[in-house]
N, C-alpha and C positions, 0 to 999 in steps of 0.2 A: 516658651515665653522668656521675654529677658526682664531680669529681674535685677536690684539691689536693695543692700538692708540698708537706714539711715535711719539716722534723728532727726526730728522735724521740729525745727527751733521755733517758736512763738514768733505771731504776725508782729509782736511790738518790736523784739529785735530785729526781726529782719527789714521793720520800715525802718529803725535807728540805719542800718547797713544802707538802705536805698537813699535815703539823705546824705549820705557821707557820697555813696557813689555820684549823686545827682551832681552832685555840686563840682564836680570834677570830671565826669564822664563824655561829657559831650567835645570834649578834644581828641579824642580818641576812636576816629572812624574806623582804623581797623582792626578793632575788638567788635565781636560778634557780643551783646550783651547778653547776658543768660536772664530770663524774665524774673523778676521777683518770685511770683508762684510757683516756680519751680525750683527754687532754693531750697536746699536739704544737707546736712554734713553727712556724705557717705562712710561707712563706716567698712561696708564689705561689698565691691560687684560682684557680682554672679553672671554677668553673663546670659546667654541663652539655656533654658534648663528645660528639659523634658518633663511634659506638665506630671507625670507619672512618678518622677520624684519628690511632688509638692507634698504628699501627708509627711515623710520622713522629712524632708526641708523643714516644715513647720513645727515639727515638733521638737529637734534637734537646734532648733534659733532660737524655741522656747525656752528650752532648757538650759541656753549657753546667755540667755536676756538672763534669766533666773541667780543665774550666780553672780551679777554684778548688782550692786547699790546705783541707785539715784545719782547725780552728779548737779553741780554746779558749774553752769560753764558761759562764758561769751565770746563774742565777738571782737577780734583788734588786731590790729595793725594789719598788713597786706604783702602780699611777696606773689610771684610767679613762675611757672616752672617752663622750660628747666633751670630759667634763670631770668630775672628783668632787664639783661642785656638781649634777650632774645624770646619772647615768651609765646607758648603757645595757648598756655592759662597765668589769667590773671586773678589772686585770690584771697579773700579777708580769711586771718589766722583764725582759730579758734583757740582758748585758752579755759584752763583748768581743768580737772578731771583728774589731774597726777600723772599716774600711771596706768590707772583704772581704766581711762580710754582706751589706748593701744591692746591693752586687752583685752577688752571686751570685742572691738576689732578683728583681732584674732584670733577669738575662740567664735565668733561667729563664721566668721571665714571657712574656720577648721569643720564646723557642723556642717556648713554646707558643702564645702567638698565631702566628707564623709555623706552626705544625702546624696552625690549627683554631680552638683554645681563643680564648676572648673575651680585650677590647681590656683590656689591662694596667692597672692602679690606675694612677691621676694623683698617689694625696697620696703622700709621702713615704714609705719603708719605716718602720715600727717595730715591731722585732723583739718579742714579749710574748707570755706562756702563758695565755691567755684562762683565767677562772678561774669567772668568773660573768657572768649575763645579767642585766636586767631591764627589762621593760616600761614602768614607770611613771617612768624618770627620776631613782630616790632619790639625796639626799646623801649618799655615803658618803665625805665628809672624814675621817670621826675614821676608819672602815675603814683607808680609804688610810693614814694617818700613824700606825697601829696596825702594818702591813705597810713601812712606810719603812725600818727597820733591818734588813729581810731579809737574808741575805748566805747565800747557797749556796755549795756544795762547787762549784769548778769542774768541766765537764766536757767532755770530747771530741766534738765535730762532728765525723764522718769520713763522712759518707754525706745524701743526699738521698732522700727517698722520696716514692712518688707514689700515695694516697690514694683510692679509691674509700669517696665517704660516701653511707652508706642514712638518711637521713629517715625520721622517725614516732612513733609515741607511743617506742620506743627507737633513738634513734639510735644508728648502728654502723659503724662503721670499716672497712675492708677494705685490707689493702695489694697493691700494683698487682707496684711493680716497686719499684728501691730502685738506686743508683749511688753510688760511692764516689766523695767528693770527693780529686782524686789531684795538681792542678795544685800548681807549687813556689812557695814563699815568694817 
């Protein structure tokens, strides 16, 4: 099954996010838009996993949710990678959490390789709500600095979830399991 772990940000942020987008997106044919419902800050892919690693998978994300605290986090401003001179993803930042996020990031990662799942991202975490796709590379400079001012409601991180995603002409989501992050400040 191919799986990943995320946070699943509250419907009221992510319609603040679809207003910002709305209002600016329709210039922009060749961004593939990613559906609202499907919005989620990935925190760790995994990949395709043999279902026979899932009890040690689960228990190992459990235990790696466990040691981090709650977070406070939102939505803002926007960037694209690998660059808004050429973008393949177009993406609203996410902000706060410190340092607690990349971490948490990477010990889940680390659990799940150690259960099975494939070898951990090497670049840096950046936390972001993938917003749009595209093929061909476009400039979306004036996008991006159209989306710079974004400023969301903050919202509560208290849980980690873990993703089963179905591929194909609709892609679709399925959620697995789900852990409350409970560790202390």
């Amino acid at each position: 099954m191919r799986l990943f772990v995320a946070l699943s940000p509250p419907r009221e942020a992510l319609a603040e996010v679809a207003g910002a987008v709305r209002s600016v997106g329709d210039r922009w044919p060749e961004l593939r838009w990613i559906a609202p419902e499907l919005w989620h800050v990935t925190l760790a892919f995994l990949g395709e996993v043999p279902e026979r690693a899932l009890p040690s998978l689960t228990t190992r994300l459990a235990r790696a949710a466990g040691r981090y605290p709650p977070m406070t986090l939102a939505f803002a401003g926007a960037g694209a990678f690998p660059s808004a001179t050429r973008a393949n993803v177009l993406w609203c930042g996410v902000r706060g959490g410190g340092t607690v996020l990349p971490k948490l990031a990477a010990s889940l990662a680390a659990g799940a390789h150690r259960a099975g799942a494939r070898e951990p991202e090497r670049r840096p975490y950046h936390p972001h709500l993938t917003l749009g796709r595209a093929r061909t590379g476009p400039d979306v400079r004036e996008l991006v600095e159209s989306l710079a001012s974004f400023e969301g409601t903050p919202w509560p991180a208290d849980a980690v979830h873990l993703i089963s995603s179905h591929l194909g002409p609709h892609v679709r989501y399925e959620p697995v399991d789900a852990w409350p992050l409970t560790g202390r400040r």
